[in-house]
C-alpha positions in Angstrom: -49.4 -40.6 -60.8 -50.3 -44.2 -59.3 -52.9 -45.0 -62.2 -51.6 -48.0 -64.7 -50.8 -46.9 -67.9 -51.3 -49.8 -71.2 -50.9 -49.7 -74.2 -52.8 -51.3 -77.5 -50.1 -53.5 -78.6 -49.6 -54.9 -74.5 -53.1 -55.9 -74.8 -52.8 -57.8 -78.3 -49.6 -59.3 -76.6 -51.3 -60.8 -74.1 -54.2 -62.2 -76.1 -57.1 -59.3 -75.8 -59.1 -58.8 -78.8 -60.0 -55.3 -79.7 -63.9 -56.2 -78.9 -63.0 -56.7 -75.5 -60.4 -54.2 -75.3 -64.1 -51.8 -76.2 -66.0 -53.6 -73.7 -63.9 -52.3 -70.8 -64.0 -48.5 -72.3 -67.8 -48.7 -72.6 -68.2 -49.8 -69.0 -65.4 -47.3 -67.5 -62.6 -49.6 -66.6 -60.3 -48.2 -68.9 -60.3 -44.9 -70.7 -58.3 -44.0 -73.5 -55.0 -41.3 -72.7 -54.9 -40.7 -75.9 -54.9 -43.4 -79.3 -53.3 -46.6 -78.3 -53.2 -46.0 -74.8 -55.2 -46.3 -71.8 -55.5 -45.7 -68.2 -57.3 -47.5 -65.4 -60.4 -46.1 -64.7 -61.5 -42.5 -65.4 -58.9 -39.8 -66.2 -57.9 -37.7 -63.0 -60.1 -34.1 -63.6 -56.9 -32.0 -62.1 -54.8 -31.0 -65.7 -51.6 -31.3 -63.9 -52.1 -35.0 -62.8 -53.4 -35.6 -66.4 -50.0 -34.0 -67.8 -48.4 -36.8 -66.0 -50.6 -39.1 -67.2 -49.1 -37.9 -70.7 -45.7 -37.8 -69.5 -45.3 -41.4 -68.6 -47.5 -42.7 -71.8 -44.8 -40.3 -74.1 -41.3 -41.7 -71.9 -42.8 -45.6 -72.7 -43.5 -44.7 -76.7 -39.1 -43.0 -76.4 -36.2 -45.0 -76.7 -35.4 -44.3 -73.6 -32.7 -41.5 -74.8 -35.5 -38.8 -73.6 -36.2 -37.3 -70.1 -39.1 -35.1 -69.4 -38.4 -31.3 -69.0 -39.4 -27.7 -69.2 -43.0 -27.5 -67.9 -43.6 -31.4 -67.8 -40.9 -32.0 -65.9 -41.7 -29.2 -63.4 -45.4 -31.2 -63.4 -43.9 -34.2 -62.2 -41.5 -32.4 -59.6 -45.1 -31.1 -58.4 -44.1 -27.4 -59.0 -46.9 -24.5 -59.8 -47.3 -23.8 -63.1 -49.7 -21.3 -64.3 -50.8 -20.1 -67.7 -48.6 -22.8 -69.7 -50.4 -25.5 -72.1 -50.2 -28.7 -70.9 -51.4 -30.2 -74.1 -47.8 -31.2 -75.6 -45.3 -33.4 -73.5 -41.8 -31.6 -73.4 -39.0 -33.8 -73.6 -34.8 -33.9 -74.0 -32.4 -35.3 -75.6 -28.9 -35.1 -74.6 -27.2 -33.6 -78.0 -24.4 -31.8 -77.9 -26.3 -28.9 -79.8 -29.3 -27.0 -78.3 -32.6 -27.8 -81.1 -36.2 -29.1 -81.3 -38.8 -30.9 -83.1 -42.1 -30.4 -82.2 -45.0 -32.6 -83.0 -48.6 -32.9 -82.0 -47.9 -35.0 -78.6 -44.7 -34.5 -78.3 -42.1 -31.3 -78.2 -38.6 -33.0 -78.9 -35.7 -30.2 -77.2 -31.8 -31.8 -78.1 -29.3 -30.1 -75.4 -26.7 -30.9 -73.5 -27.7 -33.3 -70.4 -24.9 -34.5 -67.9 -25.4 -37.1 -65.1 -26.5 -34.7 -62.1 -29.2 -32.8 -64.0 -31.3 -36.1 -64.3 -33.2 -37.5 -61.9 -36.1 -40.1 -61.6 -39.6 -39.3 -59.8 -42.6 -41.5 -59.5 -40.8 -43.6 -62.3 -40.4 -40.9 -64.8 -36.9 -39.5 -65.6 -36.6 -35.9 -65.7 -34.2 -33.0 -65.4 -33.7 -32.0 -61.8 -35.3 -29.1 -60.5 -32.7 -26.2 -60.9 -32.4 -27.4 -64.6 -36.3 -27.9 -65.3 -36.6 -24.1 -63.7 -34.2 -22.7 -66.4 -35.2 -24.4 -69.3 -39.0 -23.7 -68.3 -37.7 -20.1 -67.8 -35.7 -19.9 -71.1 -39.4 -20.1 -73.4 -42.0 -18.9 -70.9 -42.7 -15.7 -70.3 -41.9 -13.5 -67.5 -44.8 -14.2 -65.2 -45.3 -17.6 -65.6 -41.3 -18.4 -65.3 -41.9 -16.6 -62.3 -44.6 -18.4 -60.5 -42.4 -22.0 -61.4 -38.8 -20.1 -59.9 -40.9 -19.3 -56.7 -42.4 -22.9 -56.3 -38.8 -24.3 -57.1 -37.6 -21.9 -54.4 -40.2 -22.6 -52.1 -39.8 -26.5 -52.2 -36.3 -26.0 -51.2 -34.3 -25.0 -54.5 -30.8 -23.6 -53.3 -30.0 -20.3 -55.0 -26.1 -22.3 -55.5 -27.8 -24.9 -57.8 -29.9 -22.7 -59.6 -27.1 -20.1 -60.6 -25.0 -22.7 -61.6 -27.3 -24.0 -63.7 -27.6 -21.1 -65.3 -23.7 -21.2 -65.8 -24.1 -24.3 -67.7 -26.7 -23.0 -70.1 -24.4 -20.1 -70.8 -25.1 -19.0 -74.5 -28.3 -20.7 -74.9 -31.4 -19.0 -76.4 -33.4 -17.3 -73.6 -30.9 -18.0 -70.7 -30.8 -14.0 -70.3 -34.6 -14.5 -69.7 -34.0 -17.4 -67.8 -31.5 -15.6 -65.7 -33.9 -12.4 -64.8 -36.9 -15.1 -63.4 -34.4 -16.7 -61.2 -33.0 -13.6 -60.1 -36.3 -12.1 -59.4 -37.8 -15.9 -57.9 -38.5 -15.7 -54.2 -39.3 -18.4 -51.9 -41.3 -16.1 -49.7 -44.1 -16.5 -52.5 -46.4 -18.7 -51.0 -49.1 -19.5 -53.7 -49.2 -18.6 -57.6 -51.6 -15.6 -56.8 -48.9 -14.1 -54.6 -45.9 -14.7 -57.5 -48.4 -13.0 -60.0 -48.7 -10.2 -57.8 -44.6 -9.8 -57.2 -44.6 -9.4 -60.7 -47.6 -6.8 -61.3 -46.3 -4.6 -58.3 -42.7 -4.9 -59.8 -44.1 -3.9 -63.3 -46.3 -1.2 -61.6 -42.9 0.5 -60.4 -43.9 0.3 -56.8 -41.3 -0.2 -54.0 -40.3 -3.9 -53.4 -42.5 -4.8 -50.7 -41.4 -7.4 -47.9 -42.8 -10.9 -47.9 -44.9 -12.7 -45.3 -44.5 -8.8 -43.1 -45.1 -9.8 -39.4 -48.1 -7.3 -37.9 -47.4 -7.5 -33.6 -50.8 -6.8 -32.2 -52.3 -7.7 -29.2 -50.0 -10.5 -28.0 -50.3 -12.3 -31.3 -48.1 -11.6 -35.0 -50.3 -11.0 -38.2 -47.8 -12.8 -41.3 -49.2 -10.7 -44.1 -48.7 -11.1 -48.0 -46.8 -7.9 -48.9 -45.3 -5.4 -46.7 -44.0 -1.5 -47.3 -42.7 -0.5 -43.5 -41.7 3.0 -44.6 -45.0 3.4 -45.9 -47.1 1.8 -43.0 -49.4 -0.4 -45.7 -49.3 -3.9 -46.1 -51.3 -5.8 -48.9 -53.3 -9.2 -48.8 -54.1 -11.1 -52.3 -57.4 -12.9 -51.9 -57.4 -16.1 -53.6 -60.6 -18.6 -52.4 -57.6 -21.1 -51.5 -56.3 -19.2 -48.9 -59.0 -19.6 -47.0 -59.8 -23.3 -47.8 -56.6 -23.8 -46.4 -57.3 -21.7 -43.1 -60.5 -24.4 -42.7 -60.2 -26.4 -39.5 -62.6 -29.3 -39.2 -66.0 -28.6 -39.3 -65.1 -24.9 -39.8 -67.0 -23.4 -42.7 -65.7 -20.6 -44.9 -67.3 -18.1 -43.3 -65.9 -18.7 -39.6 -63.0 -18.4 -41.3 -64.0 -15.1 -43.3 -65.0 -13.4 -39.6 -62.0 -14.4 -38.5 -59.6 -12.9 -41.3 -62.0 -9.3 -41.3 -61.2 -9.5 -36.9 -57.0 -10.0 -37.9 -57.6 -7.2 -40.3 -59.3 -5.1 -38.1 -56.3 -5.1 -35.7 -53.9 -4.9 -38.3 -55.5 -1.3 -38.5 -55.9 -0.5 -35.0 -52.0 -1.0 -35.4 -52.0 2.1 -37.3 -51.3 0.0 -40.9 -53.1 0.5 -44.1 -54.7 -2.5 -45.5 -54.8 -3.3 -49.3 -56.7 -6.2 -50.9 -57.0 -7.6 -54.4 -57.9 -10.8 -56.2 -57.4 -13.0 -59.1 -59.6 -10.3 -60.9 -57.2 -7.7 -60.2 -54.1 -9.1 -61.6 -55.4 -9.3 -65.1 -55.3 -4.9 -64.9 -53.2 -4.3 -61.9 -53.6 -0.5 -62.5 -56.2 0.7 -60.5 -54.6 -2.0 -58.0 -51.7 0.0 -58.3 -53.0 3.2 -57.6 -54.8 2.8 -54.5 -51.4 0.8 -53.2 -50.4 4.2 -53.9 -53.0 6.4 -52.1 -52.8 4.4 -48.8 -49.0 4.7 -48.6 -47.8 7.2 -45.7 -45.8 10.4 -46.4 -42.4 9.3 -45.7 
């Protein structure tokens, strides 16, 4: 979010003409944000950092009456968002009425707003977390509400804030949405792939496994994904980040491959099933589901 923002009328202010305002787009050192405005430099490649990018260009164009919210504000709190368009910048007004006007740029919500549920971060005003996780929960659907609750939960959201929060938003559209998210949000979700699979396992009617299940084995403790004791099966969801993150340095990935196929090896030898999946799985968690199903022990 440290990239400077300007915009076409700073530049005529302080004597540029548009030739040379061209110039430095041909050669790089700007780039337009979108029409009228520019960044230093190239735009980031990472959508989220460029929905900020959006978010502060959209708060300088307000009168200052608008903070950023729903999924732009959960951008710049730096929570996970997945599956949500990040084309339009979502913004509020306090109004004593719950509304919206939604243009090309910007989506315009008019709520109530008190004092504690705005905060300022990196420079941009926004609705604090609790109240960015319900209004982002109030539209979205299920999963994707889901994945923002857990990140919000895992940052360090107190359950206290966000049900009153909820409270506040009493009789709004979508709070009983909002309200089944944040009841089902866990902070025990570590990534977005392990929220998405909460949800398909919940969906898939399968017992509510435990998260981050310890595995004892051979003097050391195995911290896997999802956990069914009664059952004796634990599952893993494969996403390539996990293992970047498992990368020491000058560790390649597939060290660090042999390594998670040696933990899962004992994980067995401790008389546990093992169950995998991946991103590819989630989209028909089905046959997922069913093998879940075949490895769990007669209880």
């Amino acid at each position: 979010m440290g990239q400077e923002l300007h915009r076409a009328d700073e530049f005529r202010a302080a004597g540029y003409t548009a030739d040379e305002v061209r110039r430095m787009l041909r050669s790089g050192a700007l780039t337009t944000l979108r029409r009228g405005v520019y960044v230093e430099g190239a735009q980031p490649d990472d959508l989220a950092a460029r929905h900020a990018l959006l978010v502060r260009a959209a708060l300088t164009e307000l009168d200052g009456s608008a903070v950023a919210s729903h999924v732009s504000a959960a951008i710049v709190h730096g929570l996970s968002v997945w599956g949500l368009s990040l084309d339009v910048v979502q913004v509020t007004r306090d109004r004593s009425r719950s509304g919206a006007r939604c243009g090309t740029r910007v989506h315009m919500h008019s709520a109530p707003l008190t004092d504690d549920e705005i905060v300022v971060v990196d420079g941009i005003a926004c609705t604090c977390v609790a109240r960015t996780v319900v209004d982002l929960s109030r539209e979205a659907p299920f999963e994707q509400a889901v994945v923002c609750a857990d990140a919000a939960l895992r940052a360090g959201l107190e359950r206290p804030a966000l049900d009153a929060a909820l409270r506040r938003a009493r009789g709004w559209p979508g709070v009983p949405a909002a309200r089944r998210a944040a009841t089902f949000g866990h902070g025990g979700s570590e990534s977005v792939g392990e929220s998405r699979s909460r949800v398909a396992i919940a969906l898939a009617r399968l017992p509510t496994p435990t998260l981050q299940w310890p595995v004892p084995y051979g003097g050391s403790t195995a911290y896997t994904d999802f956990g069914w004791s009664r059952q004796r099966t634990v599952g893993e969801f494969d996403g390539k980040v996990k293992y970047g993150r498992a990368l020491r340095p000058g560790q390649d990935v597939g060290e660090v491959v042999y390594a998670e196929k040696l933990r899962e090896d004992a994980i067995r030898s401790e008389d546990w099933e093992v169950v995998r999946w991946t991103w590819a799985d989630l989209r028909d968690f089905g046959p997922t589901a069913a093998r879940i199903r075949s490895r769990f022990r007669t209880v």
